[in-house]
C-alpha positions as CSV (number, residue, x, y, z in Angstrom):
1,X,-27.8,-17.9,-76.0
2,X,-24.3,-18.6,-74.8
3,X,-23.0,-22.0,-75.4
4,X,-21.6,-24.2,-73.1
5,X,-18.8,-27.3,-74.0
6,X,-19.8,-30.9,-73.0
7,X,-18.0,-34.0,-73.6
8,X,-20.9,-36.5,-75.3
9,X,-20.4,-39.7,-74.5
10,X,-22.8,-42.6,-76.6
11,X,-23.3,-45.8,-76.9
12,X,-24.2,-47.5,-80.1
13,X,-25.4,-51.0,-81.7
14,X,-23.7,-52.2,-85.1
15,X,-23.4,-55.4,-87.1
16,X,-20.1,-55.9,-84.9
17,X,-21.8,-55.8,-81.3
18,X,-21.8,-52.7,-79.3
19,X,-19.3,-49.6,-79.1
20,X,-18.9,-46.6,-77.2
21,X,-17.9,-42.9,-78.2
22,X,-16.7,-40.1,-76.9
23,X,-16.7,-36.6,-78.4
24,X,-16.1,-33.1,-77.6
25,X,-19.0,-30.6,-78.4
26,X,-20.5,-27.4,-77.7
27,X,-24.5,-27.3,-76.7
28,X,-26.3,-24.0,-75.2
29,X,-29.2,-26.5,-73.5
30,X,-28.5,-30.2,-73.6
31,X,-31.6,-32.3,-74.3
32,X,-31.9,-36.1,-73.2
33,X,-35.1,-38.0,-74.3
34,X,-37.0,-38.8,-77.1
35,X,-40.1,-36.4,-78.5
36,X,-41.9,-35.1,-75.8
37,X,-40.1,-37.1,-73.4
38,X,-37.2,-34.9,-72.2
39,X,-34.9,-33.2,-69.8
40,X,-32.4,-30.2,-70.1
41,X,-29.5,-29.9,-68.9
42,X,-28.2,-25.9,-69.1
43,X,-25.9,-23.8,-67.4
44,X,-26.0,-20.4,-66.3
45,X,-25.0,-17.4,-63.7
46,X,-27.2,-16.9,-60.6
47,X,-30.1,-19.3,-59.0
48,X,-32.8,-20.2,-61.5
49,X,-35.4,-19.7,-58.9
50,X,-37.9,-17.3,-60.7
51,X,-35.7,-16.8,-63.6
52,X,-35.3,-19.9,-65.8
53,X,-38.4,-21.6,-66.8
54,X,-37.8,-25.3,-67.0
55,X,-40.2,-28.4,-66.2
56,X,-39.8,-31.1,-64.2
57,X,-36.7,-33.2,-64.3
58,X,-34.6,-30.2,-65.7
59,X,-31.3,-29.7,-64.9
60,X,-29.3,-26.2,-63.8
61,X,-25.9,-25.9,-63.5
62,X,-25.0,-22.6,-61.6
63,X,-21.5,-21.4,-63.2
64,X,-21.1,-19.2,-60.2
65,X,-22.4,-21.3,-57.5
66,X,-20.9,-22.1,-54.3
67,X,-21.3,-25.2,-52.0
68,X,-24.7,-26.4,-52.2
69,X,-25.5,-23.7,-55.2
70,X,-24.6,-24.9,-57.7
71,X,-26.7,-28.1,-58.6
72,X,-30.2,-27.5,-59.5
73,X,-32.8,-29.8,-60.1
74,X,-36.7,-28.7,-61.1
75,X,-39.4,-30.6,-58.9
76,X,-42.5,-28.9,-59.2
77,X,-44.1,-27.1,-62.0
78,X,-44.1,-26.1,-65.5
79,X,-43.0,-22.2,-64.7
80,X,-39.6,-20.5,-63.3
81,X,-40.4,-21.6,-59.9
82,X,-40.0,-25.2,-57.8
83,X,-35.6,-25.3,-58.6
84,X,-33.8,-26.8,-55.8
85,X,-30.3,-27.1,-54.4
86,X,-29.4,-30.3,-54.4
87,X,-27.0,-30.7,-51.5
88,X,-24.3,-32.7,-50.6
89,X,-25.1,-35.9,-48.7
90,X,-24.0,-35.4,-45.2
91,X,-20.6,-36.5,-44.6
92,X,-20.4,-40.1,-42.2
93,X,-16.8,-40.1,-40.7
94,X,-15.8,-40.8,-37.4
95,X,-15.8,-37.1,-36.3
96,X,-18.6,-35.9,-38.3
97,X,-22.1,-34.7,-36.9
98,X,-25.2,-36.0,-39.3
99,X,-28.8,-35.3,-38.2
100,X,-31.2,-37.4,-39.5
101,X,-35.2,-36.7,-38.7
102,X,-35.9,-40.7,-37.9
103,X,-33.8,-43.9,-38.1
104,X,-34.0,-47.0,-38.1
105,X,-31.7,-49.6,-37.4
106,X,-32.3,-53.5,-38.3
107,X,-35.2,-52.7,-39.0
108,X,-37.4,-49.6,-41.2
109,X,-37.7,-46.3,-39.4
110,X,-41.1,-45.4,-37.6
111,X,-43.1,-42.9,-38.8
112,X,-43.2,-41.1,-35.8
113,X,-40.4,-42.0,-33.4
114,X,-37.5,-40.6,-34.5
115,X,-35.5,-44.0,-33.5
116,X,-36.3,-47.5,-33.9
117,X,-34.3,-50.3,-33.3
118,X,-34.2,-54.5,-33.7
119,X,-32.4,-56.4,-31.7
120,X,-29.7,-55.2,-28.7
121,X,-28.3,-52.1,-28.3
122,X,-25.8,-51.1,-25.3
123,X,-23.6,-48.8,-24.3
124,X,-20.0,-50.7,-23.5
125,X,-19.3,-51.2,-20.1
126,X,-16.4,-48.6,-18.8
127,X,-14.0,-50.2,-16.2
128,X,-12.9,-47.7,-14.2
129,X,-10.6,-49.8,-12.2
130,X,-9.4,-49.1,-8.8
131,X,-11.7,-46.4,-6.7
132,X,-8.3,-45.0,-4.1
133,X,-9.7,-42.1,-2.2
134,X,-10.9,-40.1,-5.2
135,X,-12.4,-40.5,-8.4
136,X,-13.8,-38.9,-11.1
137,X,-16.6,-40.8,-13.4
138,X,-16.6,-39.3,-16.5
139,X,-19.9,-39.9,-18.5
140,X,-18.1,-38.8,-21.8
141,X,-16.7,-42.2,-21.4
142,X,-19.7,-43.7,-21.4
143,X,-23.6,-44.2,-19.6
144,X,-22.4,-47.6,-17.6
145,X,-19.7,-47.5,-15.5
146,X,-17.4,-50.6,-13.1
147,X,-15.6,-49.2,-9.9
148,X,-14.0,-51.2,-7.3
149,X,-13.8,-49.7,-3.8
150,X,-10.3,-49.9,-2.6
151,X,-11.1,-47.3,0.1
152,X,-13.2,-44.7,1.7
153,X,-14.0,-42.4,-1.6
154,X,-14.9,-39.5,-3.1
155,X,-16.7,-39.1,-6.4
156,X,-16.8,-36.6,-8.6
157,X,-19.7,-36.8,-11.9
158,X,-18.6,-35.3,-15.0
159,X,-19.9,-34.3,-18.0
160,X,-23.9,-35.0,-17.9
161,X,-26.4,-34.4,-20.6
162,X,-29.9,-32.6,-20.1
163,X,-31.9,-36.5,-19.4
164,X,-28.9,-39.1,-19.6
165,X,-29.1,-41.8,-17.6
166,X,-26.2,-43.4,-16.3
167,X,-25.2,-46.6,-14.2
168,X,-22.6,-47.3,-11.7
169,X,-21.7,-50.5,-10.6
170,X,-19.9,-50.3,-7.4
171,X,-17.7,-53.4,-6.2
172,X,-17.5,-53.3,-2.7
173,X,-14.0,-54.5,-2.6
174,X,-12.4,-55.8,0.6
175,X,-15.7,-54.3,2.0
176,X,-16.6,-51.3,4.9
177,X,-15.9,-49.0,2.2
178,X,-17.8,-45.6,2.2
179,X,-18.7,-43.0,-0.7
180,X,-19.2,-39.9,-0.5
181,X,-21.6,-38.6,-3.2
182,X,-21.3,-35.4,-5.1
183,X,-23.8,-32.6,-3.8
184,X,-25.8,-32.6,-7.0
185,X,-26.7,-36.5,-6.1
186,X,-30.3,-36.5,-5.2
187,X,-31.6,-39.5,-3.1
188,X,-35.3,-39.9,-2.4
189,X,-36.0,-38.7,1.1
190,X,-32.8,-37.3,1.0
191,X,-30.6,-39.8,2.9
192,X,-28.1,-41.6,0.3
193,X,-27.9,-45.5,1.0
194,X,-25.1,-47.3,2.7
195,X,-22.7,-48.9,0.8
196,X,-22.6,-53.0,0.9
197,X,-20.5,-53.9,3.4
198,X,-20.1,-57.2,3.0
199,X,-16.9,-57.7,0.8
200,X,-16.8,-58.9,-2.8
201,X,-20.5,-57.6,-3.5
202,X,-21.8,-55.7,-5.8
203,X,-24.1,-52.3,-5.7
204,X,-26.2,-51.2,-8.4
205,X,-27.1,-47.6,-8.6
206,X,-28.8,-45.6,-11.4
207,X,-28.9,-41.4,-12.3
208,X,-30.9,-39.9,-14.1
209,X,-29.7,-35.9,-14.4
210,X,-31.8,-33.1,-15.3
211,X,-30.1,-29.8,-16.3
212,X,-32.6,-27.6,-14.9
213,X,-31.8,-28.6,-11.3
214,X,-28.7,-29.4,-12.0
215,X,-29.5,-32.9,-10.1
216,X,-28.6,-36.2,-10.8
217,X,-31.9,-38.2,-9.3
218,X,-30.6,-41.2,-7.8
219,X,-31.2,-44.9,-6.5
220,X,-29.2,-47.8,-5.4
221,X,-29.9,-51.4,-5.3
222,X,-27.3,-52.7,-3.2
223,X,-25.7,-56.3,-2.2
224,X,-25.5,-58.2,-5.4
């Protein structure tokens, strides 16, 4: 069997309390436990996977492995089958893109849903400031949106998912303001509402887009 260096490191009890040592040795299969109480720990070329019989809790280190083959831990059985790769965790930065198959947050994950949550969540409010005579509501920015009409506009959506809903609050400004809607703004019975006229109110109006008709299926609730 070819043999493998390992650095052993030990701890031991004495009449002077307790110590630690460190020292430099060659093993072909490391063995941790007691009698019949064990694991291995061995190292070899290629994936174990119906070539090295272990049991479980045994340890293979693939010498020629790659990201995410080279770990090896044995789960299931007695034979040369049940290794697996023991991957990285999935990295958490601010521009990284985990999956998860449920979550939970404040409180355990459901069993089913694959979100949960206690207590608030929101999406922050994006002030879009001043409306002029065109403007552009990204959603990338966020699902709830503030405009103030500071004249006759005309809005342009960008940016939708397939089911995102979205808000726009509309201040009405100095008031008599109009908007002009983009054409993939649906409005049941097909006649969009009239802005608040009145000045220094406030409209409420919700989307709700669906990719497939490439319509954003609207309502307002105006006057606030």
């Amino acid at each position: 069997m070819k043999r493998h260096r390992f650095t052993l490191i030990a701890f031991f009890v004495g009449a002077f309390g307790v110590g630690l040592f460190s020292q430099r040795a060659t093993f072909g299969t490391l063995r941790l436990g007691t009698g019949s109480t064990f694991c291995e720990i061995r190292t070899g070329t290629g994936s174990p996977e119906t070539a090295v019989v272990g049991k479980v809790c045994d340890v293979y280190l693939r010498t020629n492995g790659g990201a995410s083959t080279t770990l090896y831990v044995k789960e299931t059985g007695t034979g040369n089958t049940g290794w697996a790769t023991t991957a990285p965790p999935q990295a958490l930065g601010t521009t990284s893109t985990p999956q998860f198959a449920r979550l939970g947050l404040g409180i355990a994950a459901d069993a089913s849903a694959v979100a949960k949550f206690a207590g608030q969540y929101y999406s922050p409010m994006v002030a879009d400031g001043n409306s002029g005579t065109s403007k552009t509501i990204d959603w990338n920015g966020g699902n709830e949106h503030y405009l103030t009409l500071t004249g006759n506009v005309t809005l342009t959506f960008s940016n939708p998912v397939d089911g995102g809903r979205y808000v726009l609050l509309l201040n009405t400004g100095a008031g008599s303001f109009t908007v002009t809607w983009p054409a993939t703004v649906a409005w049941s019975g097909g006649v969009p509402p009239a802005i608040t006229a009145t000045a220094a109110k406030v409209d409420l109006c919700t989307f709700q887009y669906v990719t497939v008709t490439n319509k954003y299926y609207s309502a307002c609730n105006p006057g606030y």
